[in-house]
C-alpha positions as CSV (number, residue, x, y, z in Angstrom):
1,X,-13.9,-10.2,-3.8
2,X,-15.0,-6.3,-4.1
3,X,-13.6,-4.7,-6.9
4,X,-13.8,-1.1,-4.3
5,X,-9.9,0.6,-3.5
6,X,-8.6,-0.8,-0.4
7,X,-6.1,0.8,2.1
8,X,-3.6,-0.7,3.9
9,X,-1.9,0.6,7.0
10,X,1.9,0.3,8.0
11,X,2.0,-0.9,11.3
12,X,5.2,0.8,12.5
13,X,4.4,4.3,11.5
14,X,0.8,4.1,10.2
15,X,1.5,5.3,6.7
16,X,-1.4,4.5,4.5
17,X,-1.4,3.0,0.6
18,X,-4.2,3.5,-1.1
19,X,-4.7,1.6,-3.8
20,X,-6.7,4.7,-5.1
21,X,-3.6,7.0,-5.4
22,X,-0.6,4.1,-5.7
23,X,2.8,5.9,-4.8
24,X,3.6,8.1,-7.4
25,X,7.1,8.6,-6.3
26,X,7.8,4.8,-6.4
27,X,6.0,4.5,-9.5
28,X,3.0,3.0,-8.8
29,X,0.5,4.1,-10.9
30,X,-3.2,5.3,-9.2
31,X,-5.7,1.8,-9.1
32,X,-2.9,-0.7,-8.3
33,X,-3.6,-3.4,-6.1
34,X,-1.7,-3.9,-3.2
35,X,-0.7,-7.1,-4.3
36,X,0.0,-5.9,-7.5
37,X,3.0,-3.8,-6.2
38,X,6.5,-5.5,-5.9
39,X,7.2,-7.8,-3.2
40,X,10.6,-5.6,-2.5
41,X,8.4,-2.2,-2.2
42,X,8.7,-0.5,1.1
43,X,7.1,2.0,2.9
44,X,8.0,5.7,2.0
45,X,8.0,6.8,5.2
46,X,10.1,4.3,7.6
47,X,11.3,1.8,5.0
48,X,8.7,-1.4,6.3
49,X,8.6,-3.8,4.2
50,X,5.2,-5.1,1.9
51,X,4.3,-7.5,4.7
52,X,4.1,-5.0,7.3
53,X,1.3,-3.8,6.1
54,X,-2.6,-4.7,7.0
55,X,-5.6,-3.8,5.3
56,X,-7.5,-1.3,6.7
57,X,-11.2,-3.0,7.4
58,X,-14.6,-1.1,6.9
């Protein structure tokens, strides 16, 4: 598995986490993984849930 920052999209309102910059406002510090953040972590912007979320390819 690459060791590169991935992104992942929300697929209700297309926020993006980067695993480069976490979410500073919930606490996730810059580098996490995404599946490294809390299974109860939702999306800042419309409140989807961890599993709504699909990794950005390419």
């Amino acid at each position: 598995m690459s060791t590169a920052n991935r992104r992942y999209r929300c697929r209700y309102c297309s926020h993006i986490y980067d695993e480069a910059l976490g979410d500073a406002d919930a606490g996730i510090a810059p580098g996490t993984r995404f599946e490294d953040i809390p299974d109860d972590w939702m999306c800042p912007e419309c409140g989807a849930a961890k599993g709504d979320y699909d990794l950005i390819e390419g």
